[in-house]
C-alpha positions as CSV (number, residue, x, y, z in Angstrom):
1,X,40.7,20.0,30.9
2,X,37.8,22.3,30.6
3,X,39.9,25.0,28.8
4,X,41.6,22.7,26.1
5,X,38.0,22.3,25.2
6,X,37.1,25.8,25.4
7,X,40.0,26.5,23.4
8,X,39.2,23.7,20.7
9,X,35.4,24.3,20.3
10,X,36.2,29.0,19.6
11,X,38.8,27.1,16.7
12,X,36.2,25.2,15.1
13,X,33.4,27.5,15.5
14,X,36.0,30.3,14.3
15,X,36.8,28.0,11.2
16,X,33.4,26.8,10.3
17,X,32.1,30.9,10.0
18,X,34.5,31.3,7.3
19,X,33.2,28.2,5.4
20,X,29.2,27.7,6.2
21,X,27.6,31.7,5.4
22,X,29.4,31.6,1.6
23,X,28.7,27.7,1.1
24,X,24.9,28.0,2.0
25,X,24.5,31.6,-0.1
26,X,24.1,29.6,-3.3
27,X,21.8,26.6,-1.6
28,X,19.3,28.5,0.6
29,X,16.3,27.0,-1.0
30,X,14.1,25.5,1.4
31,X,13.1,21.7,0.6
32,X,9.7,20.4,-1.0
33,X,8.6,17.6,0.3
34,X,5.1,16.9,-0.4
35,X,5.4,15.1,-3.2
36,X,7.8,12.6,-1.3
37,X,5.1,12.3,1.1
38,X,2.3,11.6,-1.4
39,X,4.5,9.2,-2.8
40,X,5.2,6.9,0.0
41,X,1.6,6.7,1.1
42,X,0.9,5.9,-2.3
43,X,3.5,3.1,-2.3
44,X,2.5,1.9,0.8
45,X,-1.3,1.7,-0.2
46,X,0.1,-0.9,-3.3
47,X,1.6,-2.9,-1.1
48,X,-1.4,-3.5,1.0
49,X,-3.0,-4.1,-2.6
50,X,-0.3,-6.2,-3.2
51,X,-0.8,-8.3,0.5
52,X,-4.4,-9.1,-0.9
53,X,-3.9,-10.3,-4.2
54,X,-1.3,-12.7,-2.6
55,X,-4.5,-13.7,-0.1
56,X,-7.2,-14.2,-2.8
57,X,-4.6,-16.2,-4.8
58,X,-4.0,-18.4,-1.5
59,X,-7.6,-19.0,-0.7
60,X,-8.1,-19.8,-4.7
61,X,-10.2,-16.8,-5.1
62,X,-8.4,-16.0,-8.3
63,X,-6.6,-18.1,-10.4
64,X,-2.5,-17.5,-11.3
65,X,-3.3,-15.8,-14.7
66,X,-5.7,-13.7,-13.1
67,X,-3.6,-13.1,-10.2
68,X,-0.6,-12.6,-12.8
69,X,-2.5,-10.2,-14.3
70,X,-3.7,-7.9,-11.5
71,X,0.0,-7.6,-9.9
72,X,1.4,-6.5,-13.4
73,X,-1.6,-3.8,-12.8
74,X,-0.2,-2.8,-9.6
75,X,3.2,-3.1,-10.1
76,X,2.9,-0.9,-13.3
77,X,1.1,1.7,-11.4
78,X,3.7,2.0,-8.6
79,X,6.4,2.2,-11.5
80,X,4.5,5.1,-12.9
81,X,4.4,7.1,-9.5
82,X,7.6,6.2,-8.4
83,X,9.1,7.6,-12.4
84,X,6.8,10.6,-11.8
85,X,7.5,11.6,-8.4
86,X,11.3,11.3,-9.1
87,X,11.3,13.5,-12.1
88,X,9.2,16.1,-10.9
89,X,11.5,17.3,-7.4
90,X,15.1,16.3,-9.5
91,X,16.0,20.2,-9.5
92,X,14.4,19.8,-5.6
93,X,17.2,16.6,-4.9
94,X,19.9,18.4,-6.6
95,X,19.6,21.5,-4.2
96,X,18.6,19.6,-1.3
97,X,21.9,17.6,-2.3
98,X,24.0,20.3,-1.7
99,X,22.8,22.1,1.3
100,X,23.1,18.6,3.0
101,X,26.9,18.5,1.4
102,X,27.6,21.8,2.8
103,X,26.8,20.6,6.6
104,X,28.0,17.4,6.4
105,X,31.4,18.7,5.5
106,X,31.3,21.4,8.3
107,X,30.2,18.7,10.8
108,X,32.7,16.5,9.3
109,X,35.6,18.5,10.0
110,X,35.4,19.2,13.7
111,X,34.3,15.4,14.2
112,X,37.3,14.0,12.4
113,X,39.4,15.8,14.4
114,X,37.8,14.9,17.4
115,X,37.3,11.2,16.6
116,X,41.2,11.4,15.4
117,X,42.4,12.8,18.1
118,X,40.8,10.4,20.3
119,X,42.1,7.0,19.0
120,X,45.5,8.3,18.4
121,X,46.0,10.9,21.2
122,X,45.9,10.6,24.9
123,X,41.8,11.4,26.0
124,X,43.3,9.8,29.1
125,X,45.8,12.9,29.9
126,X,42.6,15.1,29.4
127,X,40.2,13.6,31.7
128,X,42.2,11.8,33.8
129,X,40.5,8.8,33.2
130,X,40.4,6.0,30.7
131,X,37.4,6.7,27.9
132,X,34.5,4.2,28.4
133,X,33.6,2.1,24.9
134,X,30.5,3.0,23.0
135,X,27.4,0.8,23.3
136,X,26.7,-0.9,20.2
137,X,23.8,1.1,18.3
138,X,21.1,-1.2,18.4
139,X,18.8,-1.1,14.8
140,X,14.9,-0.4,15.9
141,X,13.1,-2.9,14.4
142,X,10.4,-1.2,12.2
143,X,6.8,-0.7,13.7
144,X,3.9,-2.6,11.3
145,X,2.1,0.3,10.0
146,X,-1.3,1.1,12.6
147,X,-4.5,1.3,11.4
148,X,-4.0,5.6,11.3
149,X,-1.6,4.9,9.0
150,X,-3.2,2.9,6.5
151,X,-6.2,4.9,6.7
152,X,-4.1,7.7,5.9
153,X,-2.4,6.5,2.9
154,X,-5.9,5.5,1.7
155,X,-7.5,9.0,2.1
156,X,-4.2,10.1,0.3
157,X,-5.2,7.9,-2.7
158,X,-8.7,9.2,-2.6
159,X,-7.3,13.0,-2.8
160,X,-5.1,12.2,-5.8
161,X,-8.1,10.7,-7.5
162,X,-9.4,13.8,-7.3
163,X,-7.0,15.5,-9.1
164,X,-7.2,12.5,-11.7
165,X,-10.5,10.9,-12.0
166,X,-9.8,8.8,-15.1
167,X,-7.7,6.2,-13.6
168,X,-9.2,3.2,-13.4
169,X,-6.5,1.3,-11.6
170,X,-6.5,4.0,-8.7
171,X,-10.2,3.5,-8.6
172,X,-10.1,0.1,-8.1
173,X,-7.2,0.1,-5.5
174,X,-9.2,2.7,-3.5
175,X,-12.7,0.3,-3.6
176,X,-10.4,-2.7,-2.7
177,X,-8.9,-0.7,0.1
178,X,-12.3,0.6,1.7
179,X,-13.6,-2.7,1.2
180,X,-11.1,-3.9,3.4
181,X,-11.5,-1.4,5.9
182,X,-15.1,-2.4,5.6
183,X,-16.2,0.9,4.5
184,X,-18.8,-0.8,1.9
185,X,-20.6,2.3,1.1
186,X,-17.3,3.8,0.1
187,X,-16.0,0.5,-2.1
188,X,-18.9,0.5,-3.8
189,X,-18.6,4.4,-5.1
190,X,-15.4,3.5,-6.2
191,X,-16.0,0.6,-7.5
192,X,-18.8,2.8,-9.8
193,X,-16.0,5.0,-11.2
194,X,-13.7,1.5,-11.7
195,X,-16.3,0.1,-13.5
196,X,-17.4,2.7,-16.2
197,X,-13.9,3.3,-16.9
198,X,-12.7,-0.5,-17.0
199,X,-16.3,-2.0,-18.1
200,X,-14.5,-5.6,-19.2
201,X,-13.3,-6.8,-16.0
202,X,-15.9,-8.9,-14.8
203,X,-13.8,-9.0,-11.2
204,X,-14.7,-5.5,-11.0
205,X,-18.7,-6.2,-11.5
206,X,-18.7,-9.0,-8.9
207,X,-16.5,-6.9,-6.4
208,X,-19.1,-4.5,-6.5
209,X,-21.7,-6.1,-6.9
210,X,-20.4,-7.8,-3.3
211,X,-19.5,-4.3,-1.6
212,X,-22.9,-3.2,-2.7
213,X,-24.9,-6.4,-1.4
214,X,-22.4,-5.4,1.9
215,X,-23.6,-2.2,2.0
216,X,-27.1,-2.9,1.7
217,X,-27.1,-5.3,4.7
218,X,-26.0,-8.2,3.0
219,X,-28.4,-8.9,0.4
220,X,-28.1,-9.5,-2.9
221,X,-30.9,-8.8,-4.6
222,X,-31.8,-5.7,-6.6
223,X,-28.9,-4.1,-7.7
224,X,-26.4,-6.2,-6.5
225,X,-27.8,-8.9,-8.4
226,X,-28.2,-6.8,-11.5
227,X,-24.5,-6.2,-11.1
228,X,-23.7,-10.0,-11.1
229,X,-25.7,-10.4,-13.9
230,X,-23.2,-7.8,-15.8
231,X,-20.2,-9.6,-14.4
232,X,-21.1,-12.7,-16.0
233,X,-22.5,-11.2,-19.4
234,X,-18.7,-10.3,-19.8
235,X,-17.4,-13.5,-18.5
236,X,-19.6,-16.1,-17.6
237,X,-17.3,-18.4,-15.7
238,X,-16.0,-16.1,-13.7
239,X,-15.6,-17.8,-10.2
240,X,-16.2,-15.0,-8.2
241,X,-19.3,-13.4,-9.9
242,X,-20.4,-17.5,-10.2
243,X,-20.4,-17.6,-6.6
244,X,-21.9,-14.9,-5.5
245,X,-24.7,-16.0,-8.2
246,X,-25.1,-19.1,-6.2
247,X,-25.5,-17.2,-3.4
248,X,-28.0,-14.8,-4.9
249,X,-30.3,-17.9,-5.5
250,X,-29.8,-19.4,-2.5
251,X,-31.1,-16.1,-1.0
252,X,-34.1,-16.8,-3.3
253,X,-34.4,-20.5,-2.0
254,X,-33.7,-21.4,-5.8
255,X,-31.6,-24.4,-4.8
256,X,-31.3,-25.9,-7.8
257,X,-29.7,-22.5,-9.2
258,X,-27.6,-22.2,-6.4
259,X,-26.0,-25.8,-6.9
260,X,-25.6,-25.6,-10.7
261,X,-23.7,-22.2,-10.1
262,X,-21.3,-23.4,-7.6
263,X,-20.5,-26.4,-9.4
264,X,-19.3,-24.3,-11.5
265,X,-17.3,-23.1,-9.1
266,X,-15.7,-25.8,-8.1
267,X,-14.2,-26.6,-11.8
268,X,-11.8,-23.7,-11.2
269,X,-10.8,-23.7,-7.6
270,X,-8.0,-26.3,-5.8
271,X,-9.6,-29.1,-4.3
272,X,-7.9,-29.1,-0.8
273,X,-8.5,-25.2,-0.9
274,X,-10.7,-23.4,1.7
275,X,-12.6,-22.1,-0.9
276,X,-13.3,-25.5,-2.0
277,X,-14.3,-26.8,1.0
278,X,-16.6,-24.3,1.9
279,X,-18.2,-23.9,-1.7
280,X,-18.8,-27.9,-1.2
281,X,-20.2,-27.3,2.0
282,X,-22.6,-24.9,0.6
283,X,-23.4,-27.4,-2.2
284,X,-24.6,-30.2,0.6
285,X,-26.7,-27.9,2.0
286,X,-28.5,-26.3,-0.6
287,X,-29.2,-30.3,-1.5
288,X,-30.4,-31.0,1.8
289,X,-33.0,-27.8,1.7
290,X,-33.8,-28.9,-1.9
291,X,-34.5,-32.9,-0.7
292,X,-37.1,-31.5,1.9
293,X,-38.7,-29.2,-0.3
């Protein structure tokens, strides 16, 4: 038994020198994959972006147009990378391509001999025993990405920012993403560069005006409440900068303020929403504090 397959594995290896050295002459060229690698963490940082537009949209935080309008952001972006990426390491693929041809077949030929001469032979004669049946390969289930990983593919956002500092949509995907890592001091930088180069989203101005209120130990006044101000110059119903104007004057125990802004408010959200509910329960007591003033 042991020398049949003695004899077998000095024919293959015999037979595969005469076809690997000249096949992998002409494909030596060892593979590039950084560019693969910035790609997926960028993919996997819009999808997270992606995750918290669907959230906002849930919690009527933004409405469908705006929420329309922010995916097409996103998805456009991750069209452009992905179009990028694969044009840049074609020549890269094409190599890689046939390198990877080159071993399959070598590996293919011994194993099709073997896997032939198992189902149609007699293994039996060999080992002198019937052949056991293969397990079933079971599929892994894939791992939700860890809190290293995510951080990662933001830090790999914030490295190709650096190499292109005029995109506004990067800028804002990389505030989003600290602010969710609640890294405020971080989301608000970013949100600086989204917001001189996209100065007519009023989202943006309330988003950081909020990271910077965040930052500053939750407070919202001086600059944050400057930055609110600018939100609503450019759009003044927008929900979020209207809420966290309410809030601003509640701050300032200007009730009154606080009510007419949330009212607002509360024009644009779903009733049975959370947001709702909470801005109404803000509105109650902001009346009550203004009743026993």
């Amino acid at each position: 038994m042991i020398l049949f397959w003695v004899i077998c594995a000095a024919l293959l290896l015999l037979a595969l020198a005469f076809i690997l050295p000249p096949a992998l002459e002409r494909v030596d060229e060892p593979e590039n994959t950084d560019q693969d690698e910035r790609r997926q963490a960028n993919i996997a940082v819009y999808r997270d972006q992606l995750s918290e537009l669907e959230a906002d949209l849930k919690n009527g935080i933004i409405g469908q147009e705006q929420f329309a309008q922010d995916r097409e952001e996103i998805e456009r972006r991750l069209l452009e990378d992905t179009a990028s990426s694969s044009s840049g390491g074609r020549v890269a693929a094409v190599k890689a391509t046939a390198k990877s041809s080159v071993y399959i077949v070598g590996i293919a030929i011994p194993l099709a001999a073997i896997v032939f001469y198992m189902n149609v032979g007699t293994p039996k004669s060999i080992t002198g025993e019937a052949m056991p049946a293969r397990p079933p390969v079971q599929q892994q289930a894939s791992a939700p990405r860890s809190q290293e990983q995510i951080e990662a593919n933001v830090a790999a956002l914030a490295q190709r920012l650096k190499e292109n500092p005029s995109d506004a949509a990067g800028w804002t995907m990389l505030a989003r993403s600290y602010s969710s890592m609640e890294r405020f001091g971080e989301s608000a930088g970013a949100y600086a560069k989204a917001t001189e180069l996209n100065p007519k989203d009023a989202d943006l101005w309330a988003e950081y005006a909020f990271a910077s209120a965040m930052a500053n130990g939750r407070s919202l006044e001086g600059r944050p409440q400057e930055l609110i101000e600018q939100a609503l110059q450019v759009e003044p119903e927008n929900a979020k900068a209207l809420q966290l104007a309410g809030s601003a004057a509640f701050q300032l125990k200007d009730y009154k303020k606080a009510i007419g802004y949330w009212e607002r408010v509360l024009k644009q959200v779903p009733a049975d929403s959370e947001v709702g509910g909470l801005i109404r329960s803000r509105i109650d007591e902001a009346k009550t504090l203004a009743g026993s003033k």
